[in-house]
C-alpha positions as CSV (number, residue, x, y, z in Angstrom):
1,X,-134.4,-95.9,-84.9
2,X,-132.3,-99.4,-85.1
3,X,-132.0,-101.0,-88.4
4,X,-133.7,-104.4,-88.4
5,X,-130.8,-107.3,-88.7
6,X,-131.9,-110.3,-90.0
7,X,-129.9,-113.5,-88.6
8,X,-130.4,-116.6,-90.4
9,X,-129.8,-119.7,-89.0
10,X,-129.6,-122.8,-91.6
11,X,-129.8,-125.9,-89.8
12,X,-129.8,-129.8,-90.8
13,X,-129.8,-132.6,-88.4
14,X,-129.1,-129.9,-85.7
15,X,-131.1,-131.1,-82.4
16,X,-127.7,-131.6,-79.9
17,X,-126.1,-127.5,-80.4
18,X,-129.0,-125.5,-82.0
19,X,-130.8,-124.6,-78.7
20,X,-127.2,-123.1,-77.6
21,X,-126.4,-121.2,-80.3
22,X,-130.4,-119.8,-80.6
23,X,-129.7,-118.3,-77.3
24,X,-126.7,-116.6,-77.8
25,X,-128.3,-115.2,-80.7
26,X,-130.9,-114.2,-78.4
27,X,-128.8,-112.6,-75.7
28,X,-127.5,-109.9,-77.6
29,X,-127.2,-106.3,-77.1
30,X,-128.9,-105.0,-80.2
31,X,-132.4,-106.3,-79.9
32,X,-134.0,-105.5,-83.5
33,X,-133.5,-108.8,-84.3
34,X,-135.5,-111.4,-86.8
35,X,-134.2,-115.0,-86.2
36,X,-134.6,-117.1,-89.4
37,X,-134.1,-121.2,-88.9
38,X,-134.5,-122.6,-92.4
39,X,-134.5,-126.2,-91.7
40,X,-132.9,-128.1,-94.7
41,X,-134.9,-131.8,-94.4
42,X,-133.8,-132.6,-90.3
43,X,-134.6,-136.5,-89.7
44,X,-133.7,-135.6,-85.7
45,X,-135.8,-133.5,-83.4
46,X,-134.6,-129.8,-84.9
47,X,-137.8,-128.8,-85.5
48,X,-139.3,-129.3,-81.4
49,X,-136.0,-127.7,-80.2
50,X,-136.6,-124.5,-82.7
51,X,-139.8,-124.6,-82.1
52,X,-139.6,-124.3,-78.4
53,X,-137.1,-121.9,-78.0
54,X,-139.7,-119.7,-80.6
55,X,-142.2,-120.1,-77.6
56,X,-140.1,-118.1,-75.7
57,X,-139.1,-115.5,-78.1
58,X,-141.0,-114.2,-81.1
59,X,-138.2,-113.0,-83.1
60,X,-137.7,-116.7,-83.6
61,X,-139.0,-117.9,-87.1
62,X,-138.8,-121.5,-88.2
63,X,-139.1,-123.0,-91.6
64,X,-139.0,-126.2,-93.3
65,X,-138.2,-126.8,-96.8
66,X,-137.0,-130.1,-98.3
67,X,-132.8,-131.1,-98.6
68,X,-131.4,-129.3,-100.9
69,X,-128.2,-128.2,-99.4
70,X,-127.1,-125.1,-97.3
71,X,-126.9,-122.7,-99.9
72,X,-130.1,-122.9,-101.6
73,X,-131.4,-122.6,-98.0
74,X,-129.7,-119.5,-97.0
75,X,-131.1,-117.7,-100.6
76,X,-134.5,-119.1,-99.5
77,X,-134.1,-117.5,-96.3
78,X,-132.6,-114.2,-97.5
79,X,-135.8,-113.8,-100.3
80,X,-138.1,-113.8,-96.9
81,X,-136.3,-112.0,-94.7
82,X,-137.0,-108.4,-94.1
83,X,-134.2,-106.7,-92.6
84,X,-131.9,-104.6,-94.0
85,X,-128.8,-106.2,-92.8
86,X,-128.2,-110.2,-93.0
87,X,-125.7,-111.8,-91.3
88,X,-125.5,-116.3,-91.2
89,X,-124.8,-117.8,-88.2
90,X,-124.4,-121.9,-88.0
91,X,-126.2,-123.9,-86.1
92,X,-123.6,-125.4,-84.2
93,X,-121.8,-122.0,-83.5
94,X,-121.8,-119.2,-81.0
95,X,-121.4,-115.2,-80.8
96,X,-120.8,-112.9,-78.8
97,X,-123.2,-110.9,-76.8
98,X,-122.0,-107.6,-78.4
99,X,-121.8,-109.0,-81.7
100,X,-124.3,-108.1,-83.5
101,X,-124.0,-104.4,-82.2
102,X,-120.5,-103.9,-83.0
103,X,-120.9,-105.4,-86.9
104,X,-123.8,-102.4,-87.6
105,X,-122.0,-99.8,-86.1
106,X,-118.8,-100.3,-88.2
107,X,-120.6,-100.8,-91.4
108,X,-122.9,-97.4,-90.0
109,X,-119.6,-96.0,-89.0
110,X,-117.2,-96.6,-91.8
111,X,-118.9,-96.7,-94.7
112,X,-117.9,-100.5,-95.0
113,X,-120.1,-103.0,-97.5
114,X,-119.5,-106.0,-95.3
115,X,-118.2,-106.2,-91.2
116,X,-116.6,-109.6,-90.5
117,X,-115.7,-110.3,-87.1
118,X,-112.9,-112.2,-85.2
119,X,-113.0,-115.4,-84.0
120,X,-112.2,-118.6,-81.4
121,X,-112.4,-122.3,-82.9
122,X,-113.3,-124.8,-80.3
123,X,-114.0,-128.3,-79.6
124,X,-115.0,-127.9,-75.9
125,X,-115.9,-125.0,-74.3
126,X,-113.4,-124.3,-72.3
127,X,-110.1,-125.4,-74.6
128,X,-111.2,-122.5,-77.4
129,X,-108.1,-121.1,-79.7
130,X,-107.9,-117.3,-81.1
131,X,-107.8,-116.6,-84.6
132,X,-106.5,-113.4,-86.2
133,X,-106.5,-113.4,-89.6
134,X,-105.7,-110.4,-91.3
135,X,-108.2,-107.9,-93.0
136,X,-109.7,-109.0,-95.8
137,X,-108.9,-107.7,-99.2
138,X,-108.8,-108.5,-103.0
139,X,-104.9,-110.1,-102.8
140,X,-105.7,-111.4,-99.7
141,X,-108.9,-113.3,-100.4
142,X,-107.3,-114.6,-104.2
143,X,-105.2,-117.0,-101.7
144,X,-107.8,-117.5,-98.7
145,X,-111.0,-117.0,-97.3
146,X,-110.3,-114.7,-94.8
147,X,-113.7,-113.8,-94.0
148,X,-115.9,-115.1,-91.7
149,X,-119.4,-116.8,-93.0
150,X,-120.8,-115.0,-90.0
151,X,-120.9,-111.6,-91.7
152,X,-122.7,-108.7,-91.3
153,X,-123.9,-106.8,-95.0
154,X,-127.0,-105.4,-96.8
155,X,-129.6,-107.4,-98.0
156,X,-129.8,-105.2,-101.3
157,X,-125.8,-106.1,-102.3
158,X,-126.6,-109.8,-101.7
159,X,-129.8,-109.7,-104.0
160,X,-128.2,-107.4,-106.8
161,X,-125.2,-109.7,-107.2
162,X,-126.8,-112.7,-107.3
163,X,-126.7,-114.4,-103.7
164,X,-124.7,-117.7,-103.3
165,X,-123.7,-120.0,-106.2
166,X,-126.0,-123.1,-105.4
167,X,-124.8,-124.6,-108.9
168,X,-120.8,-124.2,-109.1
169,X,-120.4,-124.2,-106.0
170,X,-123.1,-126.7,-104.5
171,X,-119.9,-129.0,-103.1
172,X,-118.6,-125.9,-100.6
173,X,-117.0,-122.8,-101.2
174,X,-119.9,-121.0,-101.2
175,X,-119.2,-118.6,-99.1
176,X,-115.9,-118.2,-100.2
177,X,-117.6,-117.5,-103.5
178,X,-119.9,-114.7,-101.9
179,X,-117.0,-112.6,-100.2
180,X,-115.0,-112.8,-104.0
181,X,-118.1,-112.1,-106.3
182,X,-118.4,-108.4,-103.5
183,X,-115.2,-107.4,-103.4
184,X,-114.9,-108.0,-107.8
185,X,-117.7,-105.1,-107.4
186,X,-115.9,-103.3,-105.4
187,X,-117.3,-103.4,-102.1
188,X,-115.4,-103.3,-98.8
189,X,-114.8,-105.1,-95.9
190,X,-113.2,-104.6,-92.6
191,X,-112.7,-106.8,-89.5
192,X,-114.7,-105.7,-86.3
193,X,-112.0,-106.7,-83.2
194,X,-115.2,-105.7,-80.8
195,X,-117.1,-108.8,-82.3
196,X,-116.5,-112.5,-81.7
197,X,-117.8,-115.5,-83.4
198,X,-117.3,-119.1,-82.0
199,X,-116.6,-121.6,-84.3
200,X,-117.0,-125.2,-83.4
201,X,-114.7,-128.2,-84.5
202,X,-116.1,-131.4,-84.0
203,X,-112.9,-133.0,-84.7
204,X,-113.9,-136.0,-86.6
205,X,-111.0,-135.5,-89.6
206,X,-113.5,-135.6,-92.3
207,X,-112.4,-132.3,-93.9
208,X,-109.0,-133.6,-94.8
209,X,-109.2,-137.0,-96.3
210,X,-107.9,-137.7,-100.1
211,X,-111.6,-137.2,-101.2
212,X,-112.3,-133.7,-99.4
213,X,-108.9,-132.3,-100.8
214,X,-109.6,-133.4,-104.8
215,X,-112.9,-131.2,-104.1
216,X,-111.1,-128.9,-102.5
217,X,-108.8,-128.6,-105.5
218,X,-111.7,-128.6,-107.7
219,X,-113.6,-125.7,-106.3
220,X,-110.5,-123.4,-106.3
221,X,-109.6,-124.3,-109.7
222,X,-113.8,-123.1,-110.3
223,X,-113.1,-120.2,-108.2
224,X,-109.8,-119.2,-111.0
225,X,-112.3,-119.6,-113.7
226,X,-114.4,-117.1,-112.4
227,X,-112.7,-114.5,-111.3
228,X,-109.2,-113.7,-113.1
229,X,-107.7,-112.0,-110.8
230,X,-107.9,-115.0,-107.9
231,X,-105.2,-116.7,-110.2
232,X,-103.1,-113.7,-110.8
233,X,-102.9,-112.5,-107.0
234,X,-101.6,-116.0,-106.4
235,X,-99.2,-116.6,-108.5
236,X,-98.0,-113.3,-106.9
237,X,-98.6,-115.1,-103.7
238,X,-96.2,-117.6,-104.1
239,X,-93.6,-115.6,-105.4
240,X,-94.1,-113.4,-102.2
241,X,-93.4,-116.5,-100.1
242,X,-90.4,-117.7,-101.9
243,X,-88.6,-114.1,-101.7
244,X,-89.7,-113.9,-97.9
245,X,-88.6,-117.2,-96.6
246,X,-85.5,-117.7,-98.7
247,X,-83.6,-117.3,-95.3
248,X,-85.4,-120.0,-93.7
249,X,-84.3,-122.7,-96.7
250,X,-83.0,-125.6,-94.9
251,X,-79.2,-125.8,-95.0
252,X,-78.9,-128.7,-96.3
253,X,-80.5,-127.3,-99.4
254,X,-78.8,-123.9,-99.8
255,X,-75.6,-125.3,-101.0
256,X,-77.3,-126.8,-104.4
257,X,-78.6,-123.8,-105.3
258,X,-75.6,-121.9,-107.7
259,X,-74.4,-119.1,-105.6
260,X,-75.0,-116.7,-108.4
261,X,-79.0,-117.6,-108.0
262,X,-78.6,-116.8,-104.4
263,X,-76.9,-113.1,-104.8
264,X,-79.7,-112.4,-107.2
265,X,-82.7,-113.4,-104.3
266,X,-81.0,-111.7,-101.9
267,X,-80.9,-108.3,-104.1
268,X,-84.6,-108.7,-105.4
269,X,-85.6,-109.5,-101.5
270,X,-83.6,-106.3,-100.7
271,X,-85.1,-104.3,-103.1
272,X,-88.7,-105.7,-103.2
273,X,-89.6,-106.1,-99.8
274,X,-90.1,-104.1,-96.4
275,X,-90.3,-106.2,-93.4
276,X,-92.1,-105.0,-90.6
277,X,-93.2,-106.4,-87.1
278,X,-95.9,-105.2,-85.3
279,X,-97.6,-106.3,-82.3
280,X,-95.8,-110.1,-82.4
281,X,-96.6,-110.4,-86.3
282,X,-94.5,-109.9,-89.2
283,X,-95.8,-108.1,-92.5
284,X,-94.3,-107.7,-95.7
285,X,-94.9,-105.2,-98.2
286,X,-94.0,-105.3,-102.1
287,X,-92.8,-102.3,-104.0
288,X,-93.2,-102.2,-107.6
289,X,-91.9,-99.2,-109.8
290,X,-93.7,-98.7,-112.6
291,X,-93.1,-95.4,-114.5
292,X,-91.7,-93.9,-112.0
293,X,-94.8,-94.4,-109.7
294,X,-94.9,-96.4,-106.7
295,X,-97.3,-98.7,-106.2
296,X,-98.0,-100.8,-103.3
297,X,-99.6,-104.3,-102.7
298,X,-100.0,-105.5,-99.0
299,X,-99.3,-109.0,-98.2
């Protein structure tokens, strides 16, 4: 018997791309589906586009509840949903047909916490851009969120630890929250390559004005505070990228640094690192000898 998945759709102002990406939610393999819209305070015709697309299906659930931003309404959702696996899915983005089906057989499969697919970012729908990020783990996260929002995991781990940080983190990162406060318990994640999400740009530049970068500083420097080992993995992060690209220091700049300095990178680079290409990208590992034990930290 299929496990039922609960896919929750938090939507706001979300009447020109919701009916798309309802459908694609619709048209997927694995049909034990409930479909959650939590509507966070729409002004715009959301609520006659969800509503009519629920005509059509059953598994289609829409709710209202006043603004008060999209992680309060994704906990809202999650306390009444009743499936036993949640994934969030935008209401501006897409998935693949198989999507759903892939994620719950590699958590069924593997013994995985959390299945996080691939993904395509696009502005128009034919001019879409792949996006391989590595798989996600504790070293890897402490320097970015590799891990998609649209996630497949159990609805018990997101109620036992606590579900998304509305408070701290009520300005973004909230997901990015999520995936770190799972993996500081110990629970794993792998990346599905059978499952595709489709993220979609609107290309308007907000993200990166002076403004959205002090926040952005601002929630990483709250993400430090609260978990010590985002701050330790990237200090190590830095010092991983100045050993790895100290060939690639412009030449105008090698000859001020004391040639002395230079014989020492090149030894610790030697010793440190293993390069390795495979399938067009390059990995580096670090070695670190520590009683005579070797331990190893993937980059």
């Amino acid at each position: 018997m299929c496990k039922l998945v609960s896919v929750i759709v938090p939507c706001y102002n979300s009447e020109k791309f919701i009916q798309e990406s309802l459908f694609s939610v619709l048209s997927q393999t694995y049909r034990d589906l409930e479909v959650i819209c939590i509507d966070d305070g729409s002004k715009d015709s959301t609520k006659e586009v969800i509503q009519k697309v629920a005509a059509l299906d059953e598994r289609v659930l829409y709710i209202y509840q006043e603004n008060t931003g999209v992680a309060i309404a994704r906990n809202n959702a999650v306390n009444l949903s009743h499936g036993e696996y949640i994934v969030f899915i935008d209401s501006d983005d897409l998935i693949s047909p198989n999507f759903v089906e892939s994620l719950v057989n590699a958590i069924e499969t593997t013994g995985c916490d959390v299945a996080t697919p691939f993904f395509y970012k696009f502005e128009k729908p034919f001019d879409m851009q792949l996006c391989t990020p590595k798989v996600p783990s504790k070293f890897r996260m402490a320097s970015d969120n590799v891990c998609v929002c649209a996630s497949l995991f159990r609805k018990a781990d997101f109620i036992r630890l606590g579900g998304f940080d509305a408070v701290t983190f009520r300005k973004g990162f909230e997901d990015y929250d999520l995936w770190l406060n799972f993996i500081s318990h110990g629970l794993k994640i792998v990346r599905v390559k059978e499952a595709y999400s489709f993220y979609r740009q609107h290309g308007d530049g907000s993200s990166f004005n002076a403004g959205a970068l002090k926040v952005m500083a601002e929630l990483n420097q709250k993400l430090k505070d609260k978990y010590p080992f985002v701050k330790k993995y990237q200090l190590l992060n830095k010092f991983t990228y100045i050993f790895t690209n100290f060939d690639e220091i412009p030449p105008k700049v090698m000859p001020l640094i004391p040639h002395g300095l230079k014989r020492l990178f090149y030894k610790i680079s030697r010793f440190v690192f293993r390069k390795k290409v495979e399938k067009g990208y390059t990995y580096y590992k670090i070695f670190k000898l520590i009683s005579f034990k070797l331990r190893k930290y993937e980059v």
